[in-house]
C-alpha positions as CSV (number, residue, x, y, z in Angstrom):
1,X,3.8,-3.2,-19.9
2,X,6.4,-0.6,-19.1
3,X,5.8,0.6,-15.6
4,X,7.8,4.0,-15.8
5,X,7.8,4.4,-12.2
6,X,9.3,0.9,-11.1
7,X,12.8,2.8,-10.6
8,X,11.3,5.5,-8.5
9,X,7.7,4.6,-7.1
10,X,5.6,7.4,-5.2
11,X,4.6,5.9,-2.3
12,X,2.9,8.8,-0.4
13,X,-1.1,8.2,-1.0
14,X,-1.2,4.4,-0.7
15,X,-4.7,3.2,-1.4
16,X,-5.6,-0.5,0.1
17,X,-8.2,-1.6,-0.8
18,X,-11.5,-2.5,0.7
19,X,-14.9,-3.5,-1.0
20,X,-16.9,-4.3,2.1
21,X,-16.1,-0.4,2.9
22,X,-16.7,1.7,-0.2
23,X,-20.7,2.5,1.0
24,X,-22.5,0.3,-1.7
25,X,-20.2,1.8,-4.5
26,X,-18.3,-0.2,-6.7
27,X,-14.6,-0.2,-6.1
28,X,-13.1,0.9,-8.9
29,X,-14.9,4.3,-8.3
30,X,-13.6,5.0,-5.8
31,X,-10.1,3.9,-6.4
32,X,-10.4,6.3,-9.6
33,X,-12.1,8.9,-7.7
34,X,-8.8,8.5,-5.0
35,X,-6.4,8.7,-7.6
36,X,-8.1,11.9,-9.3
37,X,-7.2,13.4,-6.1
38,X,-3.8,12.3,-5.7
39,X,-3.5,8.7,-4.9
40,X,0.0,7.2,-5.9
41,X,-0.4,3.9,-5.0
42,X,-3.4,1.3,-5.1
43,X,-3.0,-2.1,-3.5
44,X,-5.4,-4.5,-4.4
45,X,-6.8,-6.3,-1.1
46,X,-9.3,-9.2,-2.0
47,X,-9.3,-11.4,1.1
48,X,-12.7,-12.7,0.2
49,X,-12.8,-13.3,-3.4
50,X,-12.6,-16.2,-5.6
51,X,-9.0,-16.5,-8.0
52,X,-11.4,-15.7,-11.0
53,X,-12.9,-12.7,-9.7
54,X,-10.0,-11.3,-7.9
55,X,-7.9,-11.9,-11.8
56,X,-10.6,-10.0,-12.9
57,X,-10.6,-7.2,-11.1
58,X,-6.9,-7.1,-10.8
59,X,-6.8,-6.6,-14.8
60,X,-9.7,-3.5,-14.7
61,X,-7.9,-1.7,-12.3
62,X,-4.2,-2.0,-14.1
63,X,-6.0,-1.2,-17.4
64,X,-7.6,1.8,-15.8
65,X,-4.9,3.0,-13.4
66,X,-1.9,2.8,-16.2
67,X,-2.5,5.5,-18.4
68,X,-3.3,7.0,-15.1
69,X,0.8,6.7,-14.1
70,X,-0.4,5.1,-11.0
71,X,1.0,1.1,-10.1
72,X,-1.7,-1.4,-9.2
73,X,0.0,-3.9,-5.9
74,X,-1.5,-7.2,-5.5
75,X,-1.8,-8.7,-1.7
76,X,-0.3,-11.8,-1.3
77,X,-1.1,-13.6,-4.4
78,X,1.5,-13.7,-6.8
79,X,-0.1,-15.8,-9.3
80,X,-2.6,-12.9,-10.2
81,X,-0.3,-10.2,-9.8
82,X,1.8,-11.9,-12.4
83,X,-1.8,-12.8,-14.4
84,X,-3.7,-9.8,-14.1
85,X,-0.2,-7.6,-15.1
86,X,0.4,-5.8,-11.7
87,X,2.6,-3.5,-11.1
88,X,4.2,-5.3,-7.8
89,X,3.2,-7.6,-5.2
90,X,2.8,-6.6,-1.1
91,X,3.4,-9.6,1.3
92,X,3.2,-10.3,4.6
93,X,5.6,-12.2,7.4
94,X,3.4,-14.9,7.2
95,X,3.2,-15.1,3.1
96,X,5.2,-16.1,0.1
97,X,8.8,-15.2,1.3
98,X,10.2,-11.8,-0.2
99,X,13.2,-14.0,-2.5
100,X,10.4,-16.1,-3.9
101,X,8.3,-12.8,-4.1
102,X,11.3,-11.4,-6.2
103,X,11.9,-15.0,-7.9
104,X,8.4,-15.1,-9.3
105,X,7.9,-11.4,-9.9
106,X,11.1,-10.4,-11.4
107,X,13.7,-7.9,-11.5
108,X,11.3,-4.5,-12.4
109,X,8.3,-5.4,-10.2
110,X,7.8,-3.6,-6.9
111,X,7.8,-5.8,-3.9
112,X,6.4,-4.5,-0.3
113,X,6.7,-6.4,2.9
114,X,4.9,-6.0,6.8
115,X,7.0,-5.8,9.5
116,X,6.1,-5.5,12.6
117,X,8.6,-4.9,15.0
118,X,12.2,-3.6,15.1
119,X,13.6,-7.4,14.6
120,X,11.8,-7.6,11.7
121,X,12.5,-4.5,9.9
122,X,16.3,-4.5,10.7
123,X,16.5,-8.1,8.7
124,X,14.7,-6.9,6.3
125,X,17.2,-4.1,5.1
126,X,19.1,-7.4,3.7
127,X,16.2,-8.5,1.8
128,X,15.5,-7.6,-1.8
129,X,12.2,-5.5,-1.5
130,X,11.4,-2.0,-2.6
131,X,9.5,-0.7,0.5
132,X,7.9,-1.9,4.2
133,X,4.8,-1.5,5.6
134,X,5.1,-0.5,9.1
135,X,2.2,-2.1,10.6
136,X,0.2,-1.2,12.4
137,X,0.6,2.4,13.6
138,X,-2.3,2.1,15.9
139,X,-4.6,-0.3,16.2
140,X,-7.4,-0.5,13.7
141,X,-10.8,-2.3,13.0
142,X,-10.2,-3.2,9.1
143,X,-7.2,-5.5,10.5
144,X,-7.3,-7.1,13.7
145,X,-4.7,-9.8,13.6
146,X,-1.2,-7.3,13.8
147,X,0.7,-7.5,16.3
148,X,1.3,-4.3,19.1
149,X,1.1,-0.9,17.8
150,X,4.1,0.6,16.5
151,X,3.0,3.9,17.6
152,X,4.6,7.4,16.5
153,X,7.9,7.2,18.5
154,X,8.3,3.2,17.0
155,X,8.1,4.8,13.6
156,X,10.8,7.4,14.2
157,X,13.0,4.8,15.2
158,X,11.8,2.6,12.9
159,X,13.0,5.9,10.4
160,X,16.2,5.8,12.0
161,X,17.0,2.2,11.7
162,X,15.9,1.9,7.6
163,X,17.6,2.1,4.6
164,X,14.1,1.3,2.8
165,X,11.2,3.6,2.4
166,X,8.2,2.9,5.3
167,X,4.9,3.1,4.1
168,X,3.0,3.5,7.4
169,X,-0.5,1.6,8.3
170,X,-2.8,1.1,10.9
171,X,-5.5,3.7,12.1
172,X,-4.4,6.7,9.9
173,X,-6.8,9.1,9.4
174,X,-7.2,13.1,8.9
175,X,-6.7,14.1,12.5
176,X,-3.1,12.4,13.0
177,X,-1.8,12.0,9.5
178,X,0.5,15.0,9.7
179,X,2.1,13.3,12.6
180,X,2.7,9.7,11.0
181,X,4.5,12.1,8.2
182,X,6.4,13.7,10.4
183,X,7.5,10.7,12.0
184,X,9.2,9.7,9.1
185,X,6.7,8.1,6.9
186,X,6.8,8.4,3.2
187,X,3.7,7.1,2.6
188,X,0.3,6.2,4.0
189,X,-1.6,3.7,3.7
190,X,-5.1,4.1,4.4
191,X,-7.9,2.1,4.4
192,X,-11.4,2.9,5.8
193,X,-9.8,6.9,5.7
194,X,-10.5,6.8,1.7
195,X,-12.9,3.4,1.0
196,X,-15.4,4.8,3.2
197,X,-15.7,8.7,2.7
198,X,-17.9,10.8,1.3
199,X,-16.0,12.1,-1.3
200,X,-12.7,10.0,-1.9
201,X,-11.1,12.4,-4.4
202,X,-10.8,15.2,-1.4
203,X,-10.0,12.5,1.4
204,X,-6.9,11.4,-1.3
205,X,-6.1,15.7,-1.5
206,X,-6.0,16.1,1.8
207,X,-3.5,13.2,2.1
208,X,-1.3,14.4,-0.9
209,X,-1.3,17.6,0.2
210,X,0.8,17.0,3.7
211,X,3.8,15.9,1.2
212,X,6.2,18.2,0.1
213,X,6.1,18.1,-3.7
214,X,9.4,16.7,-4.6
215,X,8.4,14.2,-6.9
C-alpha cells in the first residue's frame, strides 16, 4: 500500500486501543467514530487475542482507516503488522528490539518505542525509530506494569533532551490534556479518555482541537 504519511506522520490524537473498554460496542466503531473527530493515529492493542483474530482485525481496521489518511500501529507483534498491512509497529523495552523492529518492518514503516526514564530516552535518540512513547505520564488503571510516573516536569525535560517526537501516555484525560501539550507533547495517547466515552467523535475533537493546526 502507499502510506502517504510515512515521511511526515501526525501524531497528535493517538488512539490505543482497548476492547474490554469500548461499553459493549464493537471496536472498530469507535475507532471510526474517533477518527471522524480527528484521530491521527490508531494503534492496535490486542493483549488478549488469539494470532488469527488479532490478523483479522488488524486487516479491517487498515482497510477502513486507509482511505481514511489515518496509519493503523500494531503492538508488539510484528508478524501481523507485516500480515495484516500495518502502517508501523509500537514496541516496548521489553519487546522485539527497535533494529529488528526496523529489520523486519522495513525502511517506510513507522516504528514507536516506550521509554521510560531519561536513560532510556537519551539512548534512544541513536536508534532508528520514528517516535517514543513517554510512558507513563501519570499513573493509570488500563496499564499497571510501567515504571514511576514521568510526570509534567519529566516530560519537559524529556522535550528538552529529544531529537524525536514524544507521544505522551499514561492517565491523559480532558481535565490535564492542555498541560501534557504544553509540556512538550506532540501527541497523546489516550486510552480509556476515547474507548470508554460516550460519544468518541467529540472526546477525539476535543483532543484535536488543543493542537495548533500546522499540519
Amino acid at each position: 500500500m502507499d502510506y502517504r504519511w510515512r515521511k511526515h506522520p501526525d501524531y497528535r490524537v493517538y488512539l490505543v486501543t482497548d476492547r474490554e473498554l469500548c461499553l459493549g460496542r464493537p471496536l472498530e466503531e469507535v475507532v471510526l467514530h474517533a477518527v471522524a473527530g480527528g484521530a491521527t493515529m490508531v494503534q492496535l492493542r490486542e493483549k488478549q487475542a488469539d494470532s488469527r483474530d488479532f490478523l483479522e482485525l488488524t486487516r479491517l481496521l487498515v482497510r477502513e482507516l486507509h482511505g481514511r489518511g489515518v496509519p493503523l500501529i500494531v503492538n508488539d507483534r510484528a508478524d501481523i503488522a507485516l500480515a495484516g498491512g500495518a502502517a508501523g509497529l509500537h514496541v516496548g523495552q521489553s519487546d522485539l528490539p527497535p533494529r529488528d523492529a526496523r529489520a523486519i518492518m522495513g525502511a517506510d514503516a513507522i516504528i514507536g518505542l516506550s521509554v521510560e526514564n531519561m536513560t532510556q530516552l537519551e539512548e534512544a535518540q541513536t536508534l532508528d525509530v520514528d517516535y517514543l512513547g513517554v510512558s507513563p505520564i501519570w499513573a493509570t488503571p488500563t496499564k499497571t506494569d510501567t515504571a514511576r510516573p514521568w510526570g509534567l516536569d519529566g516530560l519537559s525535560q524529556a522535550r528538552r533532551h529529544s531529537r524525536l517526537p514524544l507521544v505522551a501516555i499514561g492517565g491523559i484525560h480532558a481535565g490535564n490534556a492542555a498541560q501534557v501539550v504544553a509540556a512538550g507533547a506532540d501527541g497523546l495517547a489516550v486510552v480509556s479518555e476515547i474507548c470508554s466515552a460516550p460519544d468518541p467523535e467529540k472526546a477525539a475533537h476535543f483532543l484535536r482541537g488543543l493542537f495548533a493546526e500546522t499540519k
